[in-house]
C-alpha positions as CSV (number, residue, x, y, z in Angstrom):
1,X,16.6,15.9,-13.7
2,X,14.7,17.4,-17.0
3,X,12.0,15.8,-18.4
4,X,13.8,15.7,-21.3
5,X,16.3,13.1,-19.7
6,X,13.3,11.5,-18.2
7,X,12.0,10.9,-21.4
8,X,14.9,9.2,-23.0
9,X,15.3,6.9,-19.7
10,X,14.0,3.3,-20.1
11,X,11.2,3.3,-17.6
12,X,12.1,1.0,-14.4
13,X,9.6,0.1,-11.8
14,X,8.3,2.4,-8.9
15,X,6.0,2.3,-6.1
16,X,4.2,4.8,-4.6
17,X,2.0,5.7,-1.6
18,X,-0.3,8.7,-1.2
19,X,0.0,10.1,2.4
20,X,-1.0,13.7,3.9
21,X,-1.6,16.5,1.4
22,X,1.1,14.5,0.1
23,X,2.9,11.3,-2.7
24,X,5.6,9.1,-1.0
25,X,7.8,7.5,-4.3
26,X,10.0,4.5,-4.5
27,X,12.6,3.8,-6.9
28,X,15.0,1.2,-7.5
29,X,17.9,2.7,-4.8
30,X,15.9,5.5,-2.4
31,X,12.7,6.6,-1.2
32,X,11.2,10.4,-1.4
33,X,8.0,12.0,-0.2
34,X,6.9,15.2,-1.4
35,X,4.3,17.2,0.1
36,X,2.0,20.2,-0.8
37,X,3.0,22.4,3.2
38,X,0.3,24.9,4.5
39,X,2.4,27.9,2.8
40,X,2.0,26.4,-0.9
41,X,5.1,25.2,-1.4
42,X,6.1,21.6,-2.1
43,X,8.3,19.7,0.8
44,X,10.7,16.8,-0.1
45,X,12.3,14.4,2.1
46,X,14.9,12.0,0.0
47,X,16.3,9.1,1.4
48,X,18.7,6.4,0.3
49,X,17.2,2.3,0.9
50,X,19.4,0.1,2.2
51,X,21.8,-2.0,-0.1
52,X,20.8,-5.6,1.2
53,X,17.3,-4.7,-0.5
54,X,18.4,-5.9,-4.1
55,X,20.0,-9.4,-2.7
56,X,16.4,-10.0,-1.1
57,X,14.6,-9.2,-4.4
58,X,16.2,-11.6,-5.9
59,X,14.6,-14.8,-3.5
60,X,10.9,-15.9,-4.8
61,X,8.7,-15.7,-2.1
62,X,10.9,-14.3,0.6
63,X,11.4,-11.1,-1.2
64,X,7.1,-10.7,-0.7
65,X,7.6,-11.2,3.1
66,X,9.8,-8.7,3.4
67,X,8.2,-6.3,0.8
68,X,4.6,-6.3,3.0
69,X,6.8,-5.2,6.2
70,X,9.1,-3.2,4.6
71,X,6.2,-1.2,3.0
72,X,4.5,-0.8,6.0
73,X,7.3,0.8,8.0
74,X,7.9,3.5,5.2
75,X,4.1,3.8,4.5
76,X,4.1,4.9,8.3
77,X,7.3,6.8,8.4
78,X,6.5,8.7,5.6
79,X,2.5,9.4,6.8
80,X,4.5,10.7,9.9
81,X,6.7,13.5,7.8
82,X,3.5,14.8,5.5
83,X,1.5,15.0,9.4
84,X,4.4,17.1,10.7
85,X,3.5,19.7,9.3
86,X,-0.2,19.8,10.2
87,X,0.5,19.6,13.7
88,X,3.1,22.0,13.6
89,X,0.2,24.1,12.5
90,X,-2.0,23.2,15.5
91,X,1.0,23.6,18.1
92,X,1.4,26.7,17.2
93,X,-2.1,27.5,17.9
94,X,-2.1,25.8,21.3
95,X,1.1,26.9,21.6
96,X,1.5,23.6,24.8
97,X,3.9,21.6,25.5
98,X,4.5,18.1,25.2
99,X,5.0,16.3,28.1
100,X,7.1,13.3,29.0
101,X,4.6,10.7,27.7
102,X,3.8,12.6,24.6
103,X,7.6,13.2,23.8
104,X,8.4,9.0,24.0
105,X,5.4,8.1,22.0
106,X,6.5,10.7,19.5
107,X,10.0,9.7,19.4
108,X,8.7,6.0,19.1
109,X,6.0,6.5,16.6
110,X,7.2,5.0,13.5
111,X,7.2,1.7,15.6
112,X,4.6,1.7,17.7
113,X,2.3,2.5,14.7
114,X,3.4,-0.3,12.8
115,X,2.7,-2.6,15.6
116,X,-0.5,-0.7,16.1
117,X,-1.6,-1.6,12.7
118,X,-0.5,-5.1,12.6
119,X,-2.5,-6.2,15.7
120,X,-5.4,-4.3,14.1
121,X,-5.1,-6.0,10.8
122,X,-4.4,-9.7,12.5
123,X,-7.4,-9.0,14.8
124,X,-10.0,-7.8,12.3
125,X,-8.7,-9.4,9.1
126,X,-7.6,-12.5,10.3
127,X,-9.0,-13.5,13.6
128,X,-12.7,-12.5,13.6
129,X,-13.8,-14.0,10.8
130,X,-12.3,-17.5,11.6
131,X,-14.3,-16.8,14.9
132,X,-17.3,-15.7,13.5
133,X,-17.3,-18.7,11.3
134,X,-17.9,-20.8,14.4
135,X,-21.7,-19.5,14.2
136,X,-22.2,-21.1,11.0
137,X,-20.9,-25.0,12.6
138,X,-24.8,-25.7,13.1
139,X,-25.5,-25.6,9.4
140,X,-22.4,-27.5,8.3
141,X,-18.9,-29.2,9.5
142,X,-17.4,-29.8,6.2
143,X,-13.9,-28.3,6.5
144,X,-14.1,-26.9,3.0
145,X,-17.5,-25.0,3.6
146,X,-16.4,-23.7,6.6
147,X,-13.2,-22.6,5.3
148,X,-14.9,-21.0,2.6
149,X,-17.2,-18.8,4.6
150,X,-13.9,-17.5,6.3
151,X,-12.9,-16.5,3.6
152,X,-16.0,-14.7,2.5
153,X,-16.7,-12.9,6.1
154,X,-12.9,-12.0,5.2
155,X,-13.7,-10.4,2.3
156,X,-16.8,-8.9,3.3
157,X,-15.6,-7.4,6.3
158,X,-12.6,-5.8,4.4
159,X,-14.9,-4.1,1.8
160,X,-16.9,-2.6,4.3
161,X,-13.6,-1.6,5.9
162,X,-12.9,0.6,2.4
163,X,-16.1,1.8,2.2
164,X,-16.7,2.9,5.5
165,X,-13.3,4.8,5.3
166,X,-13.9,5.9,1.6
167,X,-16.6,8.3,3.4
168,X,-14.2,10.4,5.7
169,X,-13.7,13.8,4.5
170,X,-9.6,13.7,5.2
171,X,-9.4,10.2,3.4
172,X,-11.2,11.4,0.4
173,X,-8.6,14.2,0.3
174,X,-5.8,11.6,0.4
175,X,-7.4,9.0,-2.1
176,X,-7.0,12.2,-4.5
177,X,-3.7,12.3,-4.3
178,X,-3.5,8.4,-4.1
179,X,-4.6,8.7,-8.2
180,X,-2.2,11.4,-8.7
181,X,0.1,8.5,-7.6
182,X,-0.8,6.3,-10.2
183,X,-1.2,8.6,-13.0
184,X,2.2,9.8,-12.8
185,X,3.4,6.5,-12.5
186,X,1.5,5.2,-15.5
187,X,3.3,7.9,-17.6
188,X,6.7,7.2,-16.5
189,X,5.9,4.1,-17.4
190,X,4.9,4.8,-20.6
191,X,7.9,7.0,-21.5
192,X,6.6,10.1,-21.6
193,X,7.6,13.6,-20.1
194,X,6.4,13.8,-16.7
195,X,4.4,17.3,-17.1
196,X,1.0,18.2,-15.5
197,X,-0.9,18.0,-18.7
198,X,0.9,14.2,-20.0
199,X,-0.3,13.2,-16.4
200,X,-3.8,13.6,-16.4
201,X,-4.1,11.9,-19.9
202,X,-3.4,8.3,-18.1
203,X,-6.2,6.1,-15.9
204,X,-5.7,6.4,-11.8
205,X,-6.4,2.7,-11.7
206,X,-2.9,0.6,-11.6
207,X,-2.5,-3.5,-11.6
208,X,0.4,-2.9,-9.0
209,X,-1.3,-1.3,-6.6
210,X,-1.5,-2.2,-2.8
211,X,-5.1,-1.9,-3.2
212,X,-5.2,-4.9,-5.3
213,X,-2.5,-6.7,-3.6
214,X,-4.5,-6.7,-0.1
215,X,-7.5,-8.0,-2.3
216,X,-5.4,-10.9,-3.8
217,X,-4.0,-11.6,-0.3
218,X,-7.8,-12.5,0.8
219,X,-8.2,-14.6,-2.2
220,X,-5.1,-16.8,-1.2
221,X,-5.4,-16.7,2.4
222,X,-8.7,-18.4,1.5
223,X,-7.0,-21.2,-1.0
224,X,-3.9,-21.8,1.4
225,X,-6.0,-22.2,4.8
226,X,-8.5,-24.3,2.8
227,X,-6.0,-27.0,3.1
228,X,-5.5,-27.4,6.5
229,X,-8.9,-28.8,8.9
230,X,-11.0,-26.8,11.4
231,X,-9.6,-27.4,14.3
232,X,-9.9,-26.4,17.8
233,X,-10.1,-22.1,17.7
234,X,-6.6,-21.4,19.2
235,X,-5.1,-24.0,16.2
236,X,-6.9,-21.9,14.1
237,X,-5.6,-19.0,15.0
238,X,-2.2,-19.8,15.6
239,X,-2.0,-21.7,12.1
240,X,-3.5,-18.6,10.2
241,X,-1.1,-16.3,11.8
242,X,1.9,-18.4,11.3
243,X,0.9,-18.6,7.7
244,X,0.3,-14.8,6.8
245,X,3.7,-14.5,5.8
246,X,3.3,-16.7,3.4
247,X,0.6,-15.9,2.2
248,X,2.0,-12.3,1.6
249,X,4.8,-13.9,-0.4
250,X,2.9,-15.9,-2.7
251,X,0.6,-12.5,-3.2
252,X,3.5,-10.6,-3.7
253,X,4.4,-12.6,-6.8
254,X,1.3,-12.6,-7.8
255,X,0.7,-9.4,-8.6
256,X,4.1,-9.0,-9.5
257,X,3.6,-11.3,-12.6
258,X,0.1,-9.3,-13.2
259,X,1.6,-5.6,-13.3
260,X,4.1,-6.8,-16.1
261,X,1.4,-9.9,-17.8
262,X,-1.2,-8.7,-20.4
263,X,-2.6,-12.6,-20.8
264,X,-6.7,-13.2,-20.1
265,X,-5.5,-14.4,-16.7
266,X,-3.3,-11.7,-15.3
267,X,-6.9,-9.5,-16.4
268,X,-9.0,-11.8,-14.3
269,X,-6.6,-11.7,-11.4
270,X,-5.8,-8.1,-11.5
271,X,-9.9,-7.4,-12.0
272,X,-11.3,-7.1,-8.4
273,X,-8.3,-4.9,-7.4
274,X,-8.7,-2.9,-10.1
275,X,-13.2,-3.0,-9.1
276,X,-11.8,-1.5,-5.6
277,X,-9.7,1.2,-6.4
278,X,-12.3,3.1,-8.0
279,X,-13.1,3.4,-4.6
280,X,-9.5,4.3,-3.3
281,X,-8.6,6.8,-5.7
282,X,-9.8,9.8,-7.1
283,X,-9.1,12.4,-10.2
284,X,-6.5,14.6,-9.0
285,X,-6.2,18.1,-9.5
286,X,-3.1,19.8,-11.5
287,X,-1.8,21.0,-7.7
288,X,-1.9,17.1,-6.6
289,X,-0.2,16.4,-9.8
290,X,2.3,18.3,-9.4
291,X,3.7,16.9,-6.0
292,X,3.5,13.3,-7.5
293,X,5.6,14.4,-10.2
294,X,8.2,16.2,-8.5
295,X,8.3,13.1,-5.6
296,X,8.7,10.6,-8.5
297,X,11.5,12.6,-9.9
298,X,13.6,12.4,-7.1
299,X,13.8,8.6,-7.1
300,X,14.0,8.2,-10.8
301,X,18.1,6.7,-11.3
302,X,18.9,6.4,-14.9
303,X,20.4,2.6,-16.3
304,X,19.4,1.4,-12.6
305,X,18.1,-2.0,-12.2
306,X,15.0,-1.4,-10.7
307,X,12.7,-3.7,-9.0
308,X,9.3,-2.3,-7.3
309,X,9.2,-4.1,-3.8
């Protein structure tokens, strides 16, 4: 597709993720991931979504629930293709091979990563603050307070999470190419040609950005479980887990209202996302650049009814 066709396209919305040396796009009907190989060249895996996607964008609520799964299991599949060819690199400097155990968790990967990351994020995110809020029971048992220091050790605890992962070497490298994500996006979005130099004119900071949405699901984790008491810890627990989908779906429309609102209060809620990812993304070079671009022309479908999910 030439930019000159791009440029007469109404702009739909996409959705991006940056992975390995690498930009994974969404568009309104498939999914590509390009990526900058050791050899210099640019990769691309293109894949068609499913069709039952558009009849699930259309439910309030649901349509979030789905989204925060569905965007996990393509976040992971395509970190798996962009890491393929690193390790292809290293195998063929150890030149061993894989044996049985290696070869199932490879063929299962995709899965067991997501569940992987799940536990992980229940565990840290959800269940040890609401454990760790216990301590604070000698200074209060008012069922707001304590809800509301959740919440807080929640927050505080995922900051420090970005932080202390903003300082790896690797991830630095990827946040790079996380603003390349969003920079190429904004001008799409904006109707321009997508060229290296129309790029770099636009801000790395986006209102739709997962970023922000994981901040926003904090904030209404923290109003939702306010209305239920402090129970007994495995009540707790079980309610706040039960919950999370929820909460995912009433975040999801959230921030989808704030990506397309310019009123005071879409600024106020989109704010503290927009605070964190100057910490989770970073100017871009032109090479970066240019593997956004070419993955967000590949999912770019003229007079498509997109919807970024």
């Amino acid at each position: 597709m030439s930019d000159k066709k791009i440029a007469n396209i109404k702009p739909k919305a996409v959705g991006g993720q940056a992975v390995i040396e690498g930009v994974m796009m969404k568009g309104a009907e498939s999914i590509a991931v390009a990526v900058r190989i050791p050899s210099g060249e640019i990769a691309i895996d293109k894949q068609q979504l499913k069709s039952n996607r558009k009849t699930i964008s259309k439910i309030p609520i649901v349509r979030g629930m789905f989204a925060f799964v569905d965007s996990l299991v393509l976040g992971v599949k395509s970190l798996m293709y962009s890491a393929e060819f690193f390790e292809e690199e290293e195998e063929k400097e150890t030149d061993k091979k894989p044996s049985a155990i290696e070869n199932f968790l490879s063929n299962n990967v995709v899965w067991i990563s997501v569940v992987i990351s799940i536990f992980f994020s229940v565990g840290l995110f959800i269940l040890a603050p609401t454990f760790l809020t216990d301590l604070f029971k000698v200074l209060t048992t008012n069922k707001l307070m304590l809800n509301g220091i959740e919440g807080i050790i929640r927050i505080v605890m995922f900051l420090g999470y970005i932080v202390a992962v903003s300082r790896v070497k690797e991830i630095q490298r990827v946040f790079e190419y996380h603003g390349a994500e969003h920079k190429t996006i904004f001008c799409y979005e904006h109707g321009e040609d997508l060229t290296v130099e129309n790029v770099k004119k636009h801000g790395r900071l986006h209102p739709r950005c997962g970023t922000s949405f994981l901040f926003i699901v904090m904030i209404v984790s923290i109003l939702l479980f306010s209305f239920f008491g402090w129970s007994n810890r495995l009540v707790r627990f079980a309610t706040r887990i039960l919950l999370m989908p929820i909460v995912a779906g009433i975040s999801y429309e959230l921030i989808k209202w704030a990506g397309k609102s310019r009123s005071k209060l879409a600024c106020i809620l989109s704010a503290p996302g927009m605070w964190l990812q100057k910490i989770t993304t970073r100017e871009p070079d032109e090479k970066q650049i240019e593997v956004a671009i070419t993955a967000l022309k590949n999912v770019i479908v003229e007079g498509s009814e997109a919807d970024n999910w």
